[in-house]
Biotite code that builds the C-alpha atoms (Angstrom):
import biotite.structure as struc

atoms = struc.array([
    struc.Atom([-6.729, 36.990, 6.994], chain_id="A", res_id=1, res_name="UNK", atom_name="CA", element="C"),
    struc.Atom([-5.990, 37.758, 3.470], chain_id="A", res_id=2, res_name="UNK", atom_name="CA", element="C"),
    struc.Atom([-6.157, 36.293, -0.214], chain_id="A", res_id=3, res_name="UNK", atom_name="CA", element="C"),
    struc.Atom([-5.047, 32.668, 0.288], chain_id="A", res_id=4, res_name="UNK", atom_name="CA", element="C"),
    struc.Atom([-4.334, 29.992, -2.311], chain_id="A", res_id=5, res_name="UNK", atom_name="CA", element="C"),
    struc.Atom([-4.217, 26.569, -1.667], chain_id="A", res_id=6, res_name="UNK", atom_name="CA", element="C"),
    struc.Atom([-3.564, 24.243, -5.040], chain_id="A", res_id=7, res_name="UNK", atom_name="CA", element="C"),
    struc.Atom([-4.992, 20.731, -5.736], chain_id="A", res_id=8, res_name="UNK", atom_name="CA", element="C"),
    struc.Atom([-2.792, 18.081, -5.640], chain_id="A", res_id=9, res_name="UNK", atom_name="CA", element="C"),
    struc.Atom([-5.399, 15.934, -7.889], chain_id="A", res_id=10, res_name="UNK", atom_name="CA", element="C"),
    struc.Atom([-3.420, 17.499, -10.867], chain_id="A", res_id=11, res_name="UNK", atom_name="CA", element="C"),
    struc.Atom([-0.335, 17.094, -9.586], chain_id="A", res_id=12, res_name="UNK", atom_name="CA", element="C"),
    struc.Atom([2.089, 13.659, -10.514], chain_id="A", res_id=13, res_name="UNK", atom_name="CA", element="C"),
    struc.Atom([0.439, 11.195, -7.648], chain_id="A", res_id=14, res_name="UNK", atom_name="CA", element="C"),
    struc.Atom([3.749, 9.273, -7.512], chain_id="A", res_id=15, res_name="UNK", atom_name="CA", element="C"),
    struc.Atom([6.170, 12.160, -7.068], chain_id="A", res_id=16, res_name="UNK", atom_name="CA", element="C"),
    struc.Atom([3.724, 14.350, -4.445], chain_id="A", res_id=17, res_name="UNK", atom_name="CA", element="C"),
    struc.Atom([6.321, 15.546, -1.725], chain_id="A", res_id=18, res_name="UNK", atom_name="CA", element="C"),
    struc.Atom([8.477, 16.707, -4.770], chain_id="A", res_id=19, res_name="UNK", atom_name="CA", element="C"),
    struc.Atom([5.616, 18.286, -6.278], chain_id="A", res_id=20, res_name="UNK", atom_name="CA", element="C"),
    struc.Atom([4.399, 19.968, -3.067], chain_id="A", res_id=21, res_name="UNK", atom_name="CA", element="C"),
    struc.Atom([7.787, 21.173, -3.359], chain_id="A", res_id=22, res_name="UNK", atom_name="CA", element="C"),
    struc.Atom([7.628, 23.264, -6.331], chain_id="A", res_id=23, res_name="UNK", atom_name="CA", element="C"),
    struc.Atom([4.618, 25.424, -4.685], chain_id="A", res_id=24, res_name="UNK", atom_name="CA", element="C"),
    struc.Atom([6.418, 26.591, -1.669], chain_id="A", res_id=25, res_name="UNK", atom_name="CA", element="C"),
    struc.Atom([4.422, 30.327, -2.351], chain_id="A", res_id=26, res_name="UNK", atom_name="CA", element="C"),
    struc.Atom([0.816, 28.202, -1.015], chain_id="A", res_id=27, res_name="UNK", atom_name="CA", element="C"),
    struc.Atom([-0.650, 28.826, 1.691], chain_id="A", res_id=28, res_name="UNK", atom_name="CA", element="C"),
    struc.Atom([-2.003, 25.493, 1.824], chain_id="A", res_id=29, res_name="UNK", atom_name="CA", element="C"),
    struc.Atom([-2.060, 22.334, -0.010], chain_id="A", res_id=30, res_name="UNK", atom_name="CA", element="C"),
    struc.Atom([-5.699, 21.107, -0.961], chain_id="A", res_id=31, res_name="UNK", atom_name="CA", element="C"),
    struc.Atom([-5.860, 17.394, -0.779], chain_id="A", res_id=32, res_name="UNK", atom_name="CA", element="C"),
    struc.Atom([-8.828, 15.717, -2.650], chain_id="A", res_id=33, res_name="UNK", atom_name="CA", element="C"),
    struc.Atom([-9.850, 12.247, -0.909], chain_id="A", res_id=34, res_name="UNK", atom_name="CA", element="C"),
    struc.Atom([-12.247, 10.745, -2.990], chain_id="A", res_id=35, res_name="UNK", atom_name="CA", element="C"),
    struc.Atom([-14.045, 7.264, -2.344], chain_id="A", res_id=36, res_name="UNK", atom_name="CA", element="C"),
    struc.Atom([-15.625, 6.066, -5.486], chain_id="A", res_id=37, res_name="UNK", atom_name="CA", element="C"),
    struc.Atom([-18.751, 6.701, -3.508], chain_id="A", res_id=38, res_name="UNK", atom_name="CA", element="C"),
    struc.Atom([-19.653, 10.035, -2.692], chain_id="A", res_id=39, res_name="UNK", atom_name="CA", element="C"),
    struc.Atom([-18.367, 10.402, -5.975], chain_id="A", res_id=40, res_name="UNK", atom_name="CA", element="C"),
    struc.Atom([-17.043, 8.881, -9.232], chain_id="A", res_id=41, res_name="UNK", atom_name="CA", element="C"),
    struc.Atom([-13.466, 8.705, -8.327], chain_id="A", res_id=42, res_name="UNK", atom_name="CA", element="C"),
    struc.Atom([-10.952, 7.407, -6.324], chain_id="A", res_id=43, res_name="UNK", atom_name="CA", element="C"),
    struc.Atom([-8.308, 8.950, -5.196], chain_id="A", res_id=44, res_name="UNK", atom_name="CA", element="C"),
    struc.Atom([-6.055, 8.322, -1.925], chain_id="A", res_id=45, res_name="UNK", atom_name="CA", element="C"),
    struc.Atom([-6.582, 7.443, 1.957], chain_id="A", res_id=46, res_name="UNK", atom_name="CA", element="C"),
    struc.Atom([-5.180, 8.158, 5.412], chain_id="A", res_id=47, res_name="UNK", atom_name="CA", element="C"),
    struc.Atom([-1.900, 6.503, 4.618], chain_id="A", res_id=48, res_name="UNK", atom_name="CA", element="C"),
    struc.Atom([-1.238, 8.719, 1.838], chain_id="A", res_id=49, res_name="UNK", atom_name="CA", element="C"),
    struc.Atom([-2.434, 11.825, 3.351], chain_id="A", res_id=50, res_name="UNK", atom_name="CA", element="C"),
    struc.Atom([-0.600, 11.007, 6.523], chain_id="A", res_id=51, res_name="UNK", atom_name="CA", element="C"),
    struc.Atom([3.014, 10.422, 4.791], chain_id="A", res_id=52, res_name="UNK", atom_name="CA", element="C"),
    struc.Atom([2.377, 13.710, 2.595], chain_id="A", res_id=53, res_name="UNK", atom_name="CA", element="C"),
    struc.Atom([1.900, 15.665, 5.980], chain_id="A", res_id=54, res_name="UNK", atom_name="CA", element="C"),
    struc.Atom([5.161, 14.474, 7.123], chain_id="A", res_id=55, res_name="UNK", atom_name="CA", element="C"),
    struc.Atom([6.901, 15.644, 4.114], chain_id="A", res_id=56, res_name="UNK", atom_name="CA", element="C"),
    struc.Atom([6.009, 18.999, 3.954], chain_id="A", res_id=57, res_name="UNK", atom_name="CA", element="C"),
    struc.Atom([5.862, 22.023, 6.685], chain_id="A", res_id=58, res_name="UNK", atom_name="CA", element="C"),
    struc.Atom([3.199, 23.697, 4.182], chain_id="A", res_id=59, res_name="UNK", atom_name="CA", element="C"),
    struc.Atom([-0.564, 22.931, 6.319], chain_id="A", res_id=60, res_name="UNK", atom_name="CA", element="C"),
    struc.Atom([-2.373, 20.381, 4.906], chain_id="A", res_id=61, res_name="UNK", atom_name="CA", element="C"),
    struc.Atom([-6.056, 21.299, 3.411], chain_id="A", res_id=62, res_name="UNK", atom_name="CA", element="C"),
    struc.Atom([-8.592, 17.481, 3.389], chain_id="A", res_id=63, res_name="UNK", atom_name="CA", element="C"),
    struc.Atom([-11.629, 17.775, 0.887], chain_id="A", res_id=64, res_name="UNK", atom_name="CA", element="C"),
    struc.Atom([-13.212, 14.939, 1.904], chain_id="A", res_id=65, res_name="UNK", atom_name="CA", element="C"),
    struc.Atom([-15.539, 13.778, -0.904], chain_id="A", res_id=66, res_name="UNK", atom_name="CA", element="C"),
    struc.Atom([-16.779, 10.881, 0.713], chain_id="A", res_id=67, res_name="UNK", atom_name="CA", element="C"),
    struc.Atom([-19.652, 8.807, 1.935], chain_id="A", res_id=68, res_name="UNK", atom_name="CA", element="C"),
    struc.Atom([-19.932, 8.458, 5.862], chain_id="A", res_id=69, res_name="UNK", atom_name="CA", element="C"),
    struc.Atom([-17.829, 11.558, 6.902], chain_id="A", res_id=70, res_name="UNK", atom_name="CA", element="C"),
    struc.Atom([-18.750, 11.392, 10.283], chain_id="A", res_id=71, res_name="UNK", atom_name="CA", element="C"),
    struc.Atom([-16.925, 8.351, 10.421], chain_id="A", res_id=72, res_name="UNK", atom_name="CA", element="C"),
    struc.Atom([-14.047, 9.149, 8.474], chain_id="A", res_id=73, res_name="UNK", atom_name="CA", element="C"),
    struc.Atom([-13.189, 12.881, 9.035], chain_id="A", res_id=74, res_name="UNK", atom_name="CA", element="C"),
    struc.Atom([-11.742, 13.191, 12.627], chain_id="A", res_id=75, res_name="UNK", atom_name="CA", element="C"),
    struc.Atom([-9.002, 10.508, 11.485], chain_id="A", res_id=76, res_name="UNK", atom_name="CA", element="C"),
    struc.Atom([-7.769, 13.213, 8.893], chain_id="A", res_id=77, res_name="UNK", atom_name="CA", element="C"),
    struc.Atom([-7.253, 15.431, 11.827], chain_id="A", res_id=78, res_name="UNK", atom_name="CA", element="C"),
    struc.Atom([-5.196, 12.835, 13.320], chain_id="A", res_id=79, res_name="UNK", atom_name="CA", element="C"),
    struc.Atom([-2.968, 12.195, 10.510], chain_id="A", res_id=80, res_name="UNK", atom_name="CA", element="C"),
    struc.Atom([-2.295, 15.725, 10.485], chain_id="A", res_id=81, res_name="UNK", atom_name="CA", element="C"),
    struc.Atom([-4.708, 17.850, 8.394], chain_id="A", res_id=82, res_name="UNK", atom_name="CA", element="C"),
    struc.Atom([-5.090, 21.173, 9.279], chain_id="A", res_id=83, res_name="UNK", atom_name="CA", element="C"),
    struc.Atom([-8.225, 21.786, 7.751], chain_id="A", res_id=84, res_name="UNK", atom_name="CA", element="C"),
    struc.Atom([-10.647, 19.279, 7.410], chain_id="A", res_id=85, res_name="UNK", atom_name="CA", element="C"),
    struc.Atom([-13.663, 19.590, 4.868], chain_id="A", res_id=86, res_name="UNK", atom_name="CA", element="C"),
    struc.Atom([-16.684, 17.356, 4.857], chain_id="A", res_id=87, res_name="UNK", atom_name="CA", element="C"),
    struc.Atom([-19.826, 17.847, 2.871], chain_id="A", res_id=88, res_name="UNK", atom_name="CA", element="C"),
    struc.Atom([-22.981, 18.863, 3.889], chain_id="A", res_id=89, res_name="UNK", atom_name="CA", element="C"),
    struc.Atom([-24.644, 16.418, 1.415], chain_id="A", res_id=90, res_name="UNK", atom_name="CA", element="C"),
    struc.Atom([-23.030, 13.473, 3.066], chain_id="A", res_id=91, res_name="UNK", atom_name="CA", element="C"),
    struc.Atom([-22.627, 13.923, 6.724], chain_id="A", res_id=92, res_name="UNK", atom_name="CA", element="C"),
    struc.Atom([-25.480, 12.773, 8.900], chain_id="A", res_id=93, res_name="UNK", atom_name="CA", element="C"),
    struc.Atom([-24.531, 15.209, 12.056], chain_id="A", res_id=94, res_name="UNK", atom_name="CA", element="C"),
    struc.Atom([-22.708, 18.073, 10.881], chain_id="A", res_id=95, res_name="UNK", atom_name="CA", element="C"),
    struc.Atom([-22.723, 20.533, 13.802], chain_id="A", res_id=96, res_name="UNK", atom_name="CA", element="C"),
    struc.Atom([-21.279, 17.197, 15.960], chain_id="A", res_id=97, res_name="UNK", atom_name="CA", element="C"),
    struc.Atom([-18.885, 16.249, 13.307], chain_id="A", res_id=98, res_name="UNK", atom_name="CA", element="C"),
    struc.Atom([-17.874, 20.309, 13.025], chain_id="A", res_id=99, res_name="UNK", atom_name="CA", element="C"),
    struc.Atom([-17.178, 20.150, 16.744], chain_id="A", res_id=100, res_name="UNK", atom_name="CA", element="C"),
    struc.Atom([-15.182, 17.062, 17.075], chain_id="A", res_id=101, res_name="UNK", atom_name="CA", element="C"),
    struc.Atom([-12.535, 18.606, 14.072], chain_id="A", res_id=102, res_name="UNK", atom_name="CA", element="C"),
    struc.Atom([-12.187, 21.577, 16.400], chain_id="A", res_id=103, res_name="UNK", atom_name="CA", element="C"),
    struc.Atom([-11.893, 19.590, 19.314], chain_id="A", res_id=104, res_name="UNK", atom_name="CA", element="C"),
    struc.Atom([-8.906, 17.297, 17.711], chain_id="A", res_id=105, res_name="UNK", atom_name="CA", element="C"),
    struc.Atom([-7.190, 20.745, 16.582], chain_id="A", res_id=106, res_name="UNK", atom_name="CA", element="C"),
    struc.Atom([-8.094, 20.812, 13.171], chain_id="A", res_id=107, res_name="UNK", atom_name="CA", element="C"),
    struc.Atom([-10.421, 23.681, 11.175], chain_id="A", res_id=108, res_name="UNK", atom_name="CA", element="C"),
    struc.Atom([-13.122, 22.714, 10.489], chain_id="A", res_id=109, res_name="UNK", atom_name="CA", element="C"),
    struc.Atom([-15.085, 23.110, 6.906], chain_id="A", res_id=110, res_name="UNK", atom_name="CA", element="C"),
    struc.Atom([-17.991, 22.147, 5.189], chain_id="A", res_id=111, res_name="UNK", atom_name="CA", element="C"),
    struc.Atom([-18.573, 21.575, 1.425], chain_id="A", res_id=112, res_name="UNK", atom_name="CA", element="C"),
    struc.Atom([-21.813, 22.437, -0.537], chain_id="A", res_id=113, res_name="UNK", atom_name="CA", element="C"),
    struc.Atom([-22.310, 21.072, -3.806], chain_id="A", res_id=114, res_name="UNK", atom_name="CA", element="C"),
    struc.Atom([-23.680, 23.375, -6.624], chain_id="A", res_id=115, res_name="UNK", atom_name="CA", element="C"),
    struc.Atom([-26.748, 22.474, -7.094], chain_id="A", res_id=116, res_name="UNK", atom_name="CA", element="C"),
    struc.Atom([-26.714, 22.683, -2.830], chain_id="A", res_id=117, res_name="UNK", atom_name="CA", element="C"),
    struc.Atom([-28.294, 26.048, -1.040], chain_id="A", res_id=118, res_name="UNK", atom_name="CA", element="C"),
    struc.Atom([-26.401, 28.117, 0.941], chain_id="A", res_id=119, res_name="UNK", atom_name="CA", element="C"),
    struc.Atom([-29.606, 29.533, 3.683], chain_id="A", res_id=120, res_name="UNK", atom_name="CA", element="C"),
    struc.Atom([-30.609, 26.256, 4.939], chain_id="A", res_id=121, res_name="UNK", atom_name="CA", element="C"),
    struc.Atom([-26.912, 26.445, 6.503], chain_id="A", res_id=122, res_name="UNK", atom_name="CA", element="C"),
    struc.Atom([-27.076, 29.831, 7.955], chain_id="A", res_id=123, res_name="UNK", atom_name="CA", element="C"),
    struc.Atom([-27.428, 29.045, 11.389], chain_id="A", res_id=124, res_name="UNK", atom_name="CA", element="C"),
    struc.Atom([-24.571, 26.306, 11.563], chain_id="A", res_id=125, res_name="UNK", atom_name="CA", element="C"),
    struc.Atom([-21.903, 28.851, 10.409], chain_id="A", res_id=126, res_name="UNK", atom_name="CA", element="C"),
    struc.Atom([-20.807, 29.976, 13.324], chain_id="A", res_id=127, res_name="UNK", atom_name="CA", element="C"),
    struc.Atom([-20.018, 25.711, 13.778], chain_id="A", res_id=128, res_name="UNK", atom_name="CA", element="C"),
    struc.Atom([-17.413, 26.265, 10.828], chain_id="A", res_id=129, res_name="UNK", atom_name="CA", element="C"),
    struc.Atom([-14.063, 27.482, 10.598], chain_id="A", res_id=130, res_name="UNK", atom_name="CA", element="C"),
    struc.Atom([-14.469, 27.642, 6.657], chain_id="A", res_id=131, res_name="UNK", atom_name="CA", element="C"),
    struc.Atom([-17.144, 27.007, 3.618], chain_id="A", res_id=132, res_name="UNK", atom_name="CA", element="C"),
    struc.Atom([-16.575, 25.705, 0.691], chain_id="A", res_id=133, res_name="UNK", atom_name="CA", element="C"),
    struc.Atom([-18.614, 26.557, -2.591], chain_id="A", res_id=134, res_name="UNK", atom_name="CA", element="C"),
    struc.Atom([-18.199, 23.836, -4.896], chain_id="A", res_id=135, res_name="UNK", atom_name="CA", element="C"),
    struc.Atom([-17.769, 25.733, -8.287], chain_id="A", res_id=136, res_name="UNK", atom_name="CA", element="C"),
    struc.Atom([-17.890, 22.553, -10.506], chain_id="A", res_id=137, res_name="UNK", atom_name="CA", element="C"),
    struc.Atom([-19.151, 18.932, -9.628], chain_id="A", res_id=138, res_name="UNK", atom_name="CA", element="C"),
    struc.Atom([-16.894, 17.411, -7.104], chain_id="A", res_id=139, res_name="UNK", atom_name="CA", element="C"),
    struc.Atom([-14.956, 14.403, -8.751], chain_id="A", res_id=140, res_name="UNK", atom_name="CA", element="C"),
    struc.Atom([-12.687, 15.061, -11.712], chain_id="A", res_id=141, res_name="UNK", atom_name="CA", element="C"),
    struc.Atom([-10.264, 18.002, -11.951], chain_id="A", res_id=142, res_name="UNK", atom_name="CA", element="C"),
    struc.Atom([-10.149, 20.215, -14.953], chain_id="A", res_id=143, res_name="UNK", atom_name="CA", element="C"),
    struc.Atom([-13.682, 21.135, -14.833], chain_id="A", res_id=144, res_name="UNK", atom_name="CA", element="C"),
    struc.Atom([-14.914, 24.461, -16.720], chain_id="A", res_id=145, res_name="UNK", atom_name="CA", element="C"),
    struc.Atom([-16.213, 26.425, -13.613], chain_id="A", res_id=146, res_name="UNK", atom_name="CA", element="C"),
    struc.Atom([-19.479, 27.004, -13.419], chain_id="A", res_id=147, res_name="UNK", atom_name="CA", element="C"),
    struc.Atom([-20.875, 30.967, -13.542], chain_id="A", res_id=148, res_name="UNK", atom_name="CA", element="C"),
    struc.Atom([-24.565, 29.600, -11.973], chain_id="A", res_id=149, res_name="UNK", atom_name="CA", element="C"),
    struc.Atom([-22.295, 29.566, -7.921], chain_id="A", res_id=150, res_name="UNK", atom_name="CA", element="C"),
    struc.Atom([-21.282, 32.929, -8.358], chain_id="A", res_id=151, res_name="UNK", atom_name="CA", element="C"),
    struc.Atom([-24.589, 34.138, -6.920], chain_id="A", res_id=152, res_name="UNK", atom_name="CA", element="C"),
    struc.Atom([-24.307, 31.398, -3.619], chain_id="A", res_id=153, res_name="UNK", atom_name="CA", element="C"),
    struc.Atom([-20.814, 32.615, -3.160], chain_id="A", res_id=154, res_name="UNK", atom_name="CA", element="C"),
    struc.Atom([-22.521, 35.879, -3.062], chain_id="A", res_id=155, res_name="UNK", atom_name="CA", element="C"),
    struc.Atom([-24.718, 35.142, -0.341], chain_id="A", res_id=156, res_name="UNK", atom_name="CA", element="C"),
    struc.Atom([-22.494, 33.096, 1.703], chain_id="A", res_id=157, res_name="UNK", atom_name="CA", element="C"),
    struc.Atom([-20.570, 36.200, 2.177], chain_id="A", res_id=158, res_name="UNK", atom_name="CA", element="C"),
    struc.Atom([-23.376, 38.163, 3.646], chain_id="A", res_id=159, res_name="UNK", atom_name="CA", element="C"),
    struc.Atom([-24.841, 35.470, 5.884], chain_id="A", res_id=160, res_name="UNK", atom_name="CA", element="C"),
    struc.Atom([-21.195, 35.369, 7.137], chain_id="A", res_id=161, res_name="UNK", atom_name="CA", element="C"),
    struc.Atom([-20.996, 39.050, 7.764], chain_id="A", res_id=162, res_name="UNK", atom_name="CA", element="C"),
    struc.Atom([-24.016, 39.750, 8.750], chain_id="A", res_id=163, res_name="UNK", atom_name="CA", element="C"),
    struc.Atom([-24.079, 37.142, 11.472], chain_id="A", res_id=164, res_name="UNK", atom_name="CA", element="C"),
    struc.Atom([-20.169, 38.796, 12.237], chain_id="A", res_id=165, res_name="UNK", atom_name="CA", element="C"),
    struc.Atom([-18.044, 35.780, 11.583], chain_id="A", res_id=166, res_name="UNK", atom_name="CA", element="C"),
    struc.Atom([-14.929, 35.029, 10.731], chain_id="A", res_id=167, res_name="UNK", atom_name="CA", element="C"),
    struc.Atom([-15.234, 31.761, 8.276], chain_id="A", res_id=168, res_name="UNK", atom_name="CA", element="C"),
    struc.Atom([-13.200, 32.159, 5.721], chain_id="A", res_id=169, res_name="UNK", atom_name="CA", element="C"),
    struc.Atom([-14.912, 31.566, 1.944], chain_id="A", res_id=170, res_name="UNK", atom_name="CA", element="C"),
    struc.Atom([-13.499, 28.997, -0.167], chain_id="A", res_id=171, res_name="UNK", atom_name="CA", element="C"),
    struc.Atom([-13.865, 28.088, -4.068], chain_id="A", res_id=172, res_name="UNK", atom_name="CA", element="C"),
    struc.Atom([-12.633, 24.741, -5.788], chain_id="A", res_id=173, res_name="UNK", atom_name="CA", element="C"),
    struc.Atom([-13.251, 24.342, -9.178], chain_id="A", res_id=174, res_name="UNK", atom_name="CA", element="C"),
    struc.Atom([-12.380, 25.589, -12.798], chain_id="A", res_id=175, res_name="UNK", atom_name="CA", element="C"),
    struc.Atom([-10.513, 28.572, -10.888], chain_id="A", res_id=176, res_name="UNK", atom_name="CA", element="C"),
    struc.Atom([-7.938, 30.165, -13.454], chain_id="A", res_id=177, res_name="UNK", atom_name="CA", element="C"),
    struc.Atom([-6.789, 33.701, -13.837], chain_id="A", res_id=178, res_name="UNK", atom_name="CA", element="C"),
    struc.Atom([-9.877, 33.854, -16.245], chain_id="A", res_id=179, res_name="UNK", atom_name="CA", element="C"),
    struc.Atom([-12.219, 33.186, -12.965], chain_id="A", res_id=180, res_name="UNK", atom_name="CA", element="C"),
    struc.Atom([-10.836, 34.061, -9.843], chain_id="A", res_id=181, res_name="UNK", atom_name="CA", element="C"),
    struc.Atom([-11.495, 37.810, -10.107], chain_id="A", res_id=182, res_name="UNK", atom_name="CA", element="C"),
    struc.Atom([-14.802, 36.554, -10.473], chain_id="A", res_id=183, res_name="UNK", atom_name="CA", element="C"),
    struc.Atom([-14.996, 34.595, -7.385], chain_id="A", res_id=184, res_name="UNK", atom_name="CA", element="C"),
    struc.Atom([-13.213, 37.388, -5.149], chain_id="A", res_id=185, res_name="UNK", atom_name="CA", element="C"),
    struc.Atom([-15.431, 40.117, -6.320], chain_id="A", res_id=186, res_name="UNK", atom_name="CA", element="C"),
    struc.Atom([-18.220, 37.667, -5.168], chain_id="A", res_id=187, res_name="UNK", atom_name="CA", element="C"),
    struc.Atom([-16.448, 37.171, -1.858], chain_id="A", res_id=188, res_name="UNK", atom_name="CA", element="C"),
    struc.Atom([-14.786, 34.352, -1.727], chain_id="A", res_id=189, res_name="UNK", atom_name="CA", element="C"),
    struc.Atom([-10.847, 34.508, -0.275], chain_id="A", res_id=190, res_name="UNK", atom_name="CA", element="C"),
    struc.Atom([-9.236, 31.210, -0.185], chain_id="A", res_id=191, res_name="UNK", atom_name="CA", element="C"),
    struc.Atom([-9.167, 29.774, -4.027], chain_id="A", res_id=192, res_name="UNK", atom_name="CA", element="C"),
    struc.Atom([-8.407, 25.755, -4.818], chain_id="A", res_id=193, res_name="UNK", atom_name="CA", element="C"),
    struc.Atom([-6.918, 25.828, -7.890], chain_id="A", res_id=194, res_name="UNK", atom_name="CA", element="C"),
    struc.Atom([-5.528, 22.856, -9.668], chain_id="A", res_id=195, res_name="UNK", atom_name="CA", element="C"),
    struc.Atom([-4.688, 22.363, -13.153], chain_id="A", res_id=196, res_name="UNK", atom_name="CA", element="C"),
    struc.Atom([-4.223, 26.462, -13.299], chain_id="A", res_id=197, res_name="UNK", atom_name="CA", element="C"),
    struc.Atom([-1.246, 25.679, -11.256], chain_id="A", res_id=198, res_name="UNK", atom_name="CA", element="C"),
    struc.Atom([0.268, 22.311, -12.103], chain_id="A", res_id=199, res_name="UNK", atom_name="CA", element="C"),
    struc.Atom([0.358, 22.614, -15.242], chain_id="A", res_id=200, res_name="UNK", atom_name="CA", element="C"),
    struc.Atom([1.652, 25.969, -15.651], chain_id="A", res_id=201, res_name="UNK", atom_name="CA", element="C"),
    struc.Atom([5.213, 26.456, -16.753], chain_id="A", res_id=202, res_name="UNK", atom_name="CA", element="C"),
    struc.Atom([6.341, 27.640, -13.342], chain_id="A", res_id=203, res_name="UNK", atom_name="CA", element="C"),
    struc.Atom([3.421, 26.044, -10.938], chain_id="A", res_id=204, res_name="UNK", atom_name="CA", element="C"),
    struc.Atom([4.918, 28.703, -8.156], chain_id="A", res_id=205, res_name="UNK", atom_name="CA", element="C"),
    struc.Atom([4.823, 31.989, -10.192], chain_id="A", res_id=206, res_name="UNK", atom_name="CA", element="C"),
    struc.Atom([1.476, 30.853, -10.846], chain_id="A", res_id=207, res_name="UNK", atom_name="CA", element="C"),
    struc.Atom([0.173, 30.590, -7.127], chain_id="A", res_id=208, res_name="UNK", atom_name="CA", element="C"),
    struc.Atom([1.537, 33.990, -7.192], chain_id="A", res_id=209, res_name="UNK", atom_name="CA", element="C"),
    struc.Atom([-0.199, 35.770, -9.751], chain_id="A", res_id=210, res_name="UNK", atom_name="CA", element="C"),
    struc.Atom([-3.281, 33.890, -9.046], chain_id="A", res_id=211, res_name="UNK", atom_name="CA", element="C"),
    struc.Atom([-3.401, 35.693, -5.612], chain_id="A", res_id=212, res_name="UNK", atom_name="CA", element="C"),
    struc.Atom([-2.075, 39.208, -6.781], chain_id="A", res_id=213, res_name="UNK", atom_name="CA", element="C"),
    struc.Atom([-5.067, 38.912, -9.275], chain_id="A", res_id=214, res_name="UNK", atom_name="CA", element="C"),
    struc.Atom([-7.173, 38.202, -6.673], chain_id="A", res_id=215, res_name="UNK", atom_name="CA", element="C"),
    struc.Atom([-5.525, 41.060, -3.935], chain_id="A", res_id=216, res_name="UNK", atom_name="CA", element="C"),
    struc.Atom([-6.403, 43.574, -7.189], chain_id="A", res_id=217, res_name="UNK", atom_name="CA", element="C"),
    struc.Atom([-9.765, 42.446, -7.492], chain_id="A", res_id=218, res_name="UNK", atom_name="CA", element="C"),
    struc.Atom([-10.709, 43.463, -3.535], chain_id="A", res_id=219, res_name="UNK", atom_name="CA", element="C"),
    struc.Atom([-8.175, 46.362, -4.133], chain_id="A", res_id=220, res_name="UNK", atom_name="CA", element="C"),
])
């Protein structure tokens, strides 16, 4: 598995998303933000949405789920068609049981960590997860200026995930740019969330692409 890019629909037009899912058609994935006005300070969209949005596209569906009560919530993303479900470590009361029953309805499964969240009291769940997410701004609002201080978690992540020989791929959501990302791949992180980098480039697609030759350059 290589450099993968999945951009954030949160800065995308909410009432035209199949068209602007669309314009990307270099992503690997599309990164969904469902937010709850809980968990977070935002709202954002629900099953219905997300479910419609994964009809209209062949491009694999990526849930953030930035909620309260994941546990509850998260398997019914894998239903509606996610192919990568994220919940976060902060909010989910049973996360190796929630982990499991993603896998077991076919979906990836992923786990979020705030900033201000460590990395080693994790360690031994990793092999649980199909992904990790380092949270490079706080989760919420896009457009965030990404924050330098998670470069050194990203760090470790990547060497409890070697070390223990995985194969969980490392992702990064938040202020990632072509300022940033050779940051974050030099760290060790290979699947980048980037929203308003992309959507409100020019050409959102020639930016997914130079986003991951950047990063491709940076691992050489």
């Amino acid at each position: 598995m290589g450099i993968q890019i999945t951009p954030s629909v949160l800065n995308a037009d909410l009432s035209r998303l199949a068209d602007e899912v669309a314009r990307i058609p270099s992503s690997d994935w599309i990164h969904v933000d469902v937010m709850d006005n809980h968990f977070v300070p935002n709202l954002t969209l629900g099953i219905p949405v997300f479910e419609s949005l994964a009809k209209a596209t062949t491009t694999p569906l990526d849930a953030h789920l930035m909620i309260a009560d994941p546990d509850r919530w998260a398997p019914a993303y894998a239903e509606a068609g996610a192919g990568s479900v994220t919940f976060h470590a902060e909010a989910a009361a049973a996360p190796v049981r929630l982990a499991r029953e993603l896998r077991a309805k076919g979906a990836r499964a992923s786990m979020a960590l705030k900033p201000a969240t460590g990395i080693d009291q994790y360690a031994d769940m990793l092999g649980e997860l199909d992904m990790l997410l380092i949270m490079t701004v706080e989760p919420g609002f896009g457009g965030q200026k990404f924050l330098d201080l998670c470069l050194p978690k990203i760090r470790r992540a990547r060497e409890l995930i070697s070390a223990a020989g995985l194969e969980v791929w490392l992702q990064v959501d938040g202020g990632v740019s072509l300022e940033t990302i050779e940051r974050c791949a030099d760290a060790g992180a290979d699947v980048f969330v980037a929203g308003s980098a992309v959507f409100s480039a020019e050409d959102p697609d020639a930016m997914v692409r130079e986003l991951k030759a950047k990063a491709e350059a940076t691992l050489g």
